[in-house]
C-alpha positions, -999 to 999 in steps of 0.1 A, spaced: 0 0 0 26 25 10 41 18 -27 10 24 -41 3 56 -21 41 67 -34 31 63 -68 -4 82 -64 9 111 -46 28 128 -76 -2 121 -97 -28 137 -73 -8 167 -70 -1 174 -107 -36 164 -113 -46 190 -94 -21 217 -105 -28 203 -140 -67 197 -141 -81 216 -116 -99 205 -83 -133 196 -97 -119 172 -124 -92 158 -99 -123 153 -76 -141 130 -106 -111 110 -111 -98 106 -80 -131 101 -58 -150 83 -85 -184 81 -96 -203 61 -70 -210 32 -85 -193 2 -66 -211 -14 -35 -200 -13 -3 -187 -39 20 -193 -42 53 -167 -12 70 -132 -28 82 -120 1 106 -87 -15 111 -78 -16 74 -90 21 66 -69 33 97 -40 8 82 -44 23 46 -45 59 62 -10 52 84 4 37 49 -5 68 28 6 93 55 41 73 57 44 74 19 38 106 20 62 116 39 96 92 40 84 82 -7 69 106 -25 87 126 -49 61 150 -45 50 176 -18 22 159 -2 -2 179 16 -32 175 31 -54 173 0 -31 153 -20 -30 129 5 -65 128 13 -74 119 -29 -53 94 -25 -64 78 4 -99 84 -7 -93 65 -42 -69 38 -25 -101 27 -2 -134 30 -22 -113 4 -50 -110 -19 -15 -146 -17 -18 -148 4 17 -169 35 21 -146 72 20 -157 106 23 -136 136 12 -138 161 36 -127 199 30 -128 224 57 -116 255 68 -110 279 97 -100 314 112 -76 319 139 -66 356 145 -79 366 115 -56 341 94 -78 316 70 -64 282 76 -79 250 50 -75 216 51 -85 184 35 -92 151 59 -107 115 48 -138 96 68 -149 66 68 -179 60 82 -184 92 97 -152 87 114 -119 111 107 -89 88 96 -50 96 108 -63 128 124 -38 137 154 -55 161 177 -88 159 160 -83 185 133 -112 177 116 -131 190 147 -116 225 146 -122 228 113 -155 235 95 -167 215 69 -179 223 37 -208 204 18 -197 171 2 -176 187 -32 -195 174 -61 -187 136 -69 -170 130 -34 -201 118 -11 -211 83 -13 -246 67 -4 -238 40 25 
């Protein structure tokens, strides 16, 4: 997985750069049309540890927190479990701070400190949200 994640982390962020966030969205969060299996916590949080360590020790690219969260996004809805894109932002002294965070199940993955709380999510981006 973490070679997998290495190899889909330059892609995500020239995607992005390249196509722009709406098209990245399509490819990268798919269409919707696979069926779920029943959730497997463990391997989401496993796949999430995997992508955040290719992120950081492989990836020939900067990885940040959207890049990452594509990938991770892509990596588990092909496993067949359930992913939702998340994209937030905040204000702290008057500086605009966004960020980009994966759940599955309603449940933040490889959040430390529970950034996704102080964060405020926008709607699902088109193409991202999944029926469960």
């Amino acid at each position: 997985m973490v070679l997998a994640a290495s190899l889909l982390l330059p892609l995500a962020g020239l995607s992005l750069h390249v196509l722009g966030l709406r098209r990245t969205l399509r490819l990268f969060a798919g269409d919707g049309e696979h069926t779920w299996r029943p959730p497997a916590r463990e391997a989401a949080e496993r796949l999430a540890r995997d992508v955040e360590r290719a992120g950081r020790e492989y990836s020939i690219y900067p990885a940040d927190c959207l890049v990452r969260s594509l990938v991770l996004v892509r990596l588990l809805r092909r496993r067949g479990l359930p992913a939702e894109l998340r994209l937030g932002a905040r204000t702290l002294t008057g500086v605009f701070e966004a960020h980009a965070w994966v759940e599955h199940c309603g449940v933040p993955l490889g959040e430390d400190g529970g950034a996704a709380r102080v964060f405020h999510a926008f709607e699902s981006p088109a193409g991202t949200s999944r029926a469960r």
